[in-house]
TORMIZA-975447 format. One record per atom (N, C-alpha, C): residue number from 1; residue in one letter; atom name; x, y, z. Coordinates in nm, 2 decimals, always signed. Each point is the difference from the previous one (the first is absolute). Example, Ala and Ser with C-alpha at 12.3 -4.5 7.8 and 13.67 -1.06 7.14 Angstrom:
residues 2
NODE  nr rest atom      X      Y      Z
NODE   1    a    N  +1.32  -0.57  +0.78
NODE   1    a   CA  -0.09  +0.12  +0.00
NODE   1    a    C  +0.09  +0.12  +0.00
NODE   2    s    N  -0.04  +0.11  -0.07
NODE   2    s   CA  +0.09  +0.11  +0.00
NODE   2    s    C  -0.08  +0.11  +0.08
This chain:
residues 93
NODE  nr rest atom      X      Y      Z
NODE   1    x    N  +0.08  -0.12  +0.00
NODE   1    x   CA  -0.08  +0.12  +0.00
NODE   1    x    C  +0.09  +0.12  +0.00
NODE   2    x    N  -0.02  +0.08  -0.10
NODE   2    x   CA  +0.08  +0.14  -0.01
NODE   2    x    C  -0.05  +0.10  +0.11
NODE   3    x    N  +0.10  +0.06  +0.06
NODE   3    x   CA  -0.02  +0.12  +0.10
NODE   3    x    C  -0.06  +0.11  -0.09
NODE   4    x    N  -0.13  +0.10  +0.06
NODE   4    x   CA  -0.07  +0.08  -0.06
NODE   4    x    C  +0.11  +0.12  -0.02
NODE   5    x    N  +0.00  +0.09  -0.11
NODE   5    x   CA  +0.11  +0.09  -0.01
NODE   5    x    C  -0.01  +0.11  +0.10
NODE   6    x    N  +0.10  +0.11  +0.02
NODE   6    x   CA  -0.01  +0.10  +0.08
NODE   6    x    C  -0.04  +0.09  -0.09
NODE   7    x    N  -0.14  +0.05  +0.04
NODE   7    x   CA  -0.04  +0.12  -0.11
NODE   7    x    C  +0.09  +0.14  +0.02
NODE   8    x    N  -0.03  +0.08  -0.13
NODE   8    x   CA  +0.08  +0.10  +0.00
NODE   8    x    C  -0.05  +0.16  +0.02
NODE   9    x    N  -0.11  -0.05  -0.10
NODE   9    x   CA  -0.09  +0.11  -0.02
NODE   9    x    C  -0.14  +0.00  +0.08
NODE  10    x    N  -0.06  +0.11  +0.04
NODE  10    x   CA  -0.13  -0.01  +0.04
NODE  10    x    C  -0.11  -0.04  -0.13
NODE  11    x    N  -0.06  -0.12  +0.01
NODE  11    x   CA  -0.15  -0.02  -0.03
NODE  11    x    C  -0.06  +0.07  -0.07
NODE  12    x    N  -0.01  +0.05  +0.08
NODE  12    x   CA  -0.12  +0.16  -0.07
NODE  12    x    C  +0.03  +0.14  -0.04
NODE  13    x    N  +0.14  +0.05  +0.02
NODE  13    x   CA  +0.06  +0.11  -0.06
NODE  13    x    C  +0.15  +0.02  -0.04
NODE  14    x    N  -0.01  -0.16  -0.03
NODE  14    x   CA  +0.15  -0.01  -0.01
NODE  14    x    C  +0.16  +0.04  +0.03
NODE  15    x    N  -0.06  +0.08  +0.12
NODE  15    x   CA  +0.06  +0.08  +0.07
NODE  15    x    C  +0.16  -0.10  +0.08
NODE  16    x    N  +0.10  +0.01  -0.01
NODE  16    x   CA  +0.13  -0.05  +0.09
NODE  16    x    C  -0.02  -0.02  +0.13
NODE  17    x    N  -0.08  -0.17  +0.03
NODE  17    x   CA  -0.02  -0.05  +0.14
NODE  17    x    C  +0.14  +0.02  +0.10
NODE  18    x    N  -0.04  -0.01  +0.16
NODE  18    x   CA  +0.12  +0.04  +0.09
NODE  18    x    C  -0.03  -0.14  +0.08
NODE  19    x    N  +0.10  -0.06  +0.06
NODE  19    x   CA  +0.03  -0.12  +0.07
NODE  19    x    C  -0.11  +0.05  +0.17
NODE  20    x    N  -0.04  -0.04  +0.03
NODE  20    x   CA  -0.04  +0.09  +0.15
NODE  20    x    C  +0.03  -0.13  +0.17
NODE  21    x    N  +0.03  -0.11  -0.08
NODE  21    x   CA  +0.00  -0.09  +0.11
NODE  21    x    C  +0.12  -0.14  -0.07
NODE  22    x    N  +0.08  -0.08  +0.10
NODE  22    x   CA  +0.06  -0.11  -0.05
NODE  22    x    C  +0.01  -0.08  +0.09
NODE  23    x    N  -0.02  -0.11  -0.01
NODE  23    x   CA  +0.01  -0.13  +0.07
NODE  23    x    C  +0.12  -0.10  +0.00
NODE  24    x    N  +0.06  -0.02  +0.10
NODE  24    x   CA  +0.15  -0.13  -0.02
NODE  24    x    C  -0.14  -0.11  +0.03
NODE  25    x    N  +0.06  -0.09  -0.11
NODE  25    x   CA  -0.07  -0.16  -0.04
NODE  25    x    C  +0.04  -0.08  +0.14
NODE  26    x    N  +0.14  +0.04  +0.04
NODE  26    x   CA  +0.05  -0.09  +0.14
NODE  26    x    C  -0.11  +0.01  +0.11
NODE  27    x    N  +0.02  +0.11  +0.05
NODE  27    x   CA  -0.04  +0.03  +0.14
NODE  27    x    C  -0.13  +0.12  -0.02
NODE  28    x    N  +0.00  +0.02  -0.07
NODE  28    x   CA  -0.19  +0.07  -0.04
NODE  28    x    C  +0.06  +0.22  +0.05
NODE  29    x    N  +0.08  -0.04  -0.03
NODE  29    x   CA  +0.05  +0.16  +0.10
NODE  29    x    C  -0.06  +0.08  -0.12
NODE  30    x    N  -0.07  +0.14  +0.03
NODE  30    x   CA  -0.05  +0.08  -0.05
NODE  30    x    C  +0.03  +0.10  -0.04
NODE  31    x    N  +0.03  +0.07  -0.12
NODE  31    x   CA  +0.05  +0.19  +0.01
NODE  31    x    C  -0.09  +0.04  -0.09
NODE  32    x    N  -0.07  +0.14  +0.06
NODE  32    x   CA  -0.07  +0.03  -0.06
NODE  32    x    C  +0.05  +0.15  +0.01
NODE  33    x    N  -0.04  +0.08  -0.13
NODE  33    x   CA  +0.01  +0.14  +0.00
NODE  33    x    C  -0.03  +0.05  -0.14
NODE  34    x    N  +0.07  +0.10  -0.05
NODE  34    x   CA  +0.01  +0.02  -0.17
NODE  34    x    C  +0.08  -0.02  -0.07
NODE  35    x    N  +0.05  -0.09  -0.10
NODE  35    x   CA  +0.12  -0.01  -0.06
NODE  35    x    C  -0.03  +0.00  -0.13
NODE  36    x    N  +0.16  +0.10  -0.05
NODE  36    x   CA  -0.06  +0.05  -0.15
NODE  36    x    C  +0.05  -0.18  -0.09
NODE  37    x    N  -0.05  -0.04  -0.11
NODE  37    x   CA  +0.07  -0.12  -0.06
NODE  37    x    C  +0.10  +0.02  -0.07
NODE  38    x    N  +0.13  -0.06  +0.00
NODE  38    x   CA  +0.11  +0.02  -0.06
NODE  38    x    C  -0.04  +0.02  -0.14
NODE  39    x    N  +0.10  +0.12  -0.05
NODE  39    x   CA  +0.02  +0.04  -0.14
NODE  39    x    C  -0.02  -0.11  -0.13
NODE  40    x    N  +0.03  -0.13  -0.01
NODE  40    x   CA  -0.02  -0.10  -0.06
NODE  40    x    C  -0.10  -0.08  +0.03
NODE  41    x    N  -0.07  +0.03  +0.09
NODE  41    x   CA  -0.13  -0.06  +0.04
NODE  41    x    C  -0.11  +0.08  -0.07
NODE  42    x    N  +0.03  +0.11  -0.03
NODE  42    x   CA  -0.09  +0.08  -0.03
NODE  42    x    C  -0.03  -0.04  -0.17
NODE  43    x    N  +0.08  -0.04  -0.04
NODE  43    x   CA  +0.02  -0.04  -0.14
NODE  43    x    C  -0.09  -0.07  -0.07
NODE  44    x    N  -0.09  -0.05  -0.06
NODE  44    x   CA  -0.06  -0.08  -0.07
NODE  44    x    C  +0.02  -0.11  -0.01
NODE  45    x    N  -0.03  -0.14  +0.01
NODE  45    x   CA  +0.07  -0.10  -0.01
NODE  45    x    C  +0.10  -0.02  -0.12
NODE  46    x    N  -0.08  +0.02  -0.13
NODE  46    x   CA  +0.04  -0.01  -0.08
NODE  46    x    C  +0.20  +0.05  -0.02
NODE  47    x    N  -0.03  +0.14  +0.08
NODE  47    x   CA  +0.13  +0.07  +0.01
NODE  47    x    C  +0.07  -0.08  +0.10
NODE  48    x    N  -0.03  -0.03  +0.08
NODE  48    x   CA  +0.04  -0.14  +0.13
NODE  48    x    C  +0.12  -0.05  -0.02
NODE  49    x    N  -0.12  -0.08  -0.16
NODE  49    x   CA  +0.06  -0.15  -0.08
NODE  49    x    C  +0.12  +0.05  -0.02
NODE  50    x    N  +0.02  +0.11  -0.13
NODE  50    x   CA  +0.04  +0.05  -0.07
NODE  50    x    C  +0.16  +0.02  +0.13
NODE  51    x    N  -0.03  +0.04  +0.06
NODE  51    x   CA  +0.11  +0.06  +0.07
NODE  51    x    C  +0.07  -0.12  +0.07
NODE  52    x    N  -0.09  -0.10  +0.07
NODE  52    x   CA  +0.07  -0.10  +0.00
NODE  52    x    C  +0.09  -0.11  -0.07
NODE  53    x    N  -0.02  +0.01  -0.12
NODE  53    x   CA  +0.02  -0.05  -0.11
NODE  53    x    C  +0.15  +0.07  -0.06
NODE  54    x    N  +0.03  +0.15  +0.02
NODE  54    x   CA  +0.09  +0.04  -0.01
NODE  54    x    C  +0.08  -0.05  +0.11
NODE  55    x    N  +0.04  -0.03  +0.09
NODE  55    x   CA  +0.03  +0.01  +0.13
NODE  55    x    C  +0.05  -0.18  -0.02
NODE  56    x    N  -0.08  -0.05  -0.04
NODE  56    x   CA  +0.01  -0.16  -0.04
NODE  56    x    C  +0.13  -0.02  -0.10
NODE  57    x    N  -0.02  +0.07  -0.09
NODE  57    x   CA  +0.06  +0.02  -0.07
NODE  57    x    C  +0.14  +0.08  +0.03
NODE  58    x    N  +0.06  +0.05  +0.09
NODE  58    x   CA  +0.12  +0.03  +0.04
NODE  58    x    C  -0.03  +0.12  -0.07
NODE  59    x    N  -0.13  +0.09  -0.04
NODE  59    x   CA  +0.01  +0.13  -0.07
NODE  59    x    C  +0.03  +0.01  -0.16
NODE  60    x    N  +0.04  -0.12  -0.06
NODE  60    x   CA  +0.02  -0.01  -0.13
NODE  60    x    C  -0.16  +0.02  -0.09
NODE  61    x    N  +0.02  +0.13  -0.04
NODE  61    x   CA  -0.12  +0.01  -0.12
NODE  61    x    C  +0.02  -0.09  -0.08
NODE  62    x    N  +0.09  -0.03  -0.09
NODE  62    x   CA  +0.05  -0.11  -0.10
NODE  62    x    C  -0.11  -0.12  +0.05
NODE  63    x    N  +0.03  -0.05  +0.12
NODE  63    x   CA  -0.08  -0.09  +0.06
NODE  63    x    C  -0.15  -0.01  -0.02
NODE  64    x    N  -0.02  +0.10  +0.07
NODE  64    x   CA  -0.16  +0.05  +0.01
NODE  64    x    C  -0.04  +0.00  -0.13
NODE  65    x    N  +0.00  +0.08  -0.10
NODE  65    x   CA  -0.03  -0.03  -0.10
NODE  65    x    C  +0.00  -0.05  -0.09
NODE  66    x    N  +0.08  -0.14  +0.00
NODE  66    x   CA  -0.02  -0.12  -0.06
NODE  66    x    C  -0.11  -0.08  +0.09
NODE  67    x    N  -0.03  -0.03  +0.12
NODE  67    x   CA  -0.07  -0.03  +0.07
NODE  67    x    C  -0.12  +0.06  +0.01
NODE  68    x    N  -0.05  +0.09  -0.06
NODE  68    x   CA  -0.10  +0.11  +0.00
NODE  68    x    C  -0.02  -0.01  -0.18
NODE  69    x    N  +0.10  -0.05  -0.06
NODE  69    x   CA  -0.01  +0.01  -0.10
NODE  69    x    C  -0.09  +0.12  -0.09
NODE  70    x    N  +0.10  +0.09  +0.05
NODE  70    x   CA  +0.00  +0.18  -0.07
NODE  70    x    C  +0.14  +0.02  +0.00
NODE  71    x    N  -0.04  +0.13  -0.10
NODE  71    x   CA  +0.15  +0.06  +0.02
NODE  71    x    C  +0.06  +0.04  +0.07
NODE  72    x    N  +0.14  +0.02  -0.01
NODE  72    x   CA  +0.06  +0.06  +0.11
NODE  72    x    C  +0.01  +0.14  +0.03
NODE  73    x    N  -0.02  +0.11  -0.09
NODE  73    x   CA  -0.08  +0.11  +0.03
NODE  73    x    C  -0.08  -0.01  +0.09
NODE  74    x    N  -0.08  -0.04  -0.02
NODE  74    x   CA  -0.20  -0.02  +0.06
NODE  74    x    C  +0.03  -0.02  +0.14
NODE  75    x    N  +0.10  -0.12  +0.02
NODE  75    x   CA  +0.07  -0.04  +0.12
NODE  75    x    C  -0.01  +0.16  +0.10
NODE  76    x    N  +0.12  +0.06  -0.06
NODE  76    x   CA  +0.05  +0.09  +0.04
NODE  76    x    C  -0.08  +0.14  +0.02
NODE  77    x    N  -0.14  +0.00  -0.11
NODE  77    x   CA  -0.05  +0.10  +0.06
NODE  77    x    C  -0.12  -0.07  +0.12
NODE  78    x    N  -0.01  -0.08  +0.02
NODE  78    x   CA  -0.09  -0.03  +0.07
NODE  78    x    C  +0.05  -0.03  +0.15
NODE  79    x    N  +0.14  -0.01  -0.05
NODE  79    x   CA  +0.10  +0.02  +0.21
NODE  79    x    C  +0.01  +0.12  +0.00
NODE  80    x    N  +0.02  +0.12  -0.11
NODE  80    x   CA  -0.02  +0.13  +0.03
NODE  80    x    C  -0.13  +0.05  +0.05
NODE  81    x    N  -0.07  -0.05  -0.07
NODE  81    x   CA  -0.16  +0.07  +0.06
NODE  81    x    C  +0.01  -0.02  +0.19
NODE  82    x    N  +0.02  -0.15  -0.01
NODE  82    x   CA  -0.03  -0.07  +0.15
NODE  82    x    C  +0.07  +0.07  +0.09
NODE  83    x    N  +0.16  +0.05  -0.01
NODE  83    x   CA  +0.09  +0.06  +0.06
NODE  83    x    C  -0.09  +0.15  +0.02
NODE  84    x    N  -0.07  +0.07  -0.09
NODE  84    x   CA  -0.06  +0.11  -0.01
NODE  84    x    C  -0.10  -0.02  +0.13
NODE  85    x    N  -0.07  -0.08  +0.00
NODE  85    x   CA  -0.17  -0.03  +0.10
NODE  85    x    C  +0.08  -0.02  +0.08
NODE  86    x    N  +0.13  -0.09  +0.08
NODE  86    x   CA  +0.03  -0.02  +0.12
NODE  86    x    C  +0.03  +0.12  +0.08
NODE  87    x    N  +0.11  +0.12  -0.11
NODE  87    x   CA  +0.07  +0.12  +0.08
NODE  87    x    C  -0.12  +0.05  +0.03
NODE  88    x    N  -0.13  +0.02  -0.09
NODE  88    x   CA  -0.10  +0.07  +0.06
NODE  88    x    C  -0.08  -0.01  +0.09
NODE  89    x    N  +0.01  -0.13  +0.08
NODE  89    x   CA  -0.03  -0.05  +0.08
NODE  89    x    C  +0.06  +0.00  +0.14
NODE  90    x    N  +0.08  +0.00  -0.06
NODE  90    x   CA  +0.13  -0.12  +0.15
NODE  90    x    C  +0.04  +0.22  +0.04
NODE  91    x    N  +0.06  -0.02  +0.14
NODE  91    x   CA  +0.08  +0.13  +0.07
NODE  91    x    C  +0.15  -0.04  -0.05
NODE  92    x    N  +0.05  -0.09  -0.03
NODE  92    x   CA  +0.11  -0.03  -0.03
NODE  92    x    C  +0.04  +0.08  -0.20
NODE  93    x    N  +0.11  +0.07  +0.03
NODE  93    x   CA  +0.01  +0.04  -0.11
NODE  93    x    C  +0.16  -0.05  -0.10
């Protein structure tokens, strides 16, 4: 049985959900408050894959786009775009 995903987005206004509570599986311990979701969480799955996939790949576009079977341009603008949505996101610059 597959574990249900961690949603990202709000439901109804697609708005960037916030973490507000977490549980350890061991001992049931509790934290609750407001936590923003990491900069790559924030991402789309789709962008997720994509990123993991580079990362898999030791960062070789060459890779990826034989594996994706696209060009290697396309490759390249599509880790540009991604690199673009994270800085806009993330405090880290």
């Amino acid at each position: 049985m597959q574990k249900p995903k961690l949603p990202t987005s709000c439901p109804s206004c697609s708005s960037t959900l916030n973490v507000s509570q977490l549980t350890c599986p061991t001992c049931s311990t509790q934290v609750s408050g407001n936590f923003t979701l990491p900069s790559l969480m924030q991402l789309p799955e789709e962008d997720q894959a994509f990123i993991l996939q580079f990362f898999l790949t030791s960062g070789s576009l060459k890779e990826m786009a034989a594996i994706m079977r696209i060009s290697y341009p396309t490759v390249r603008n599509r880790l540009d775009d991604l690199i673009k949505k994270v800085k806009a996101n993330s405090t880290i610059e």
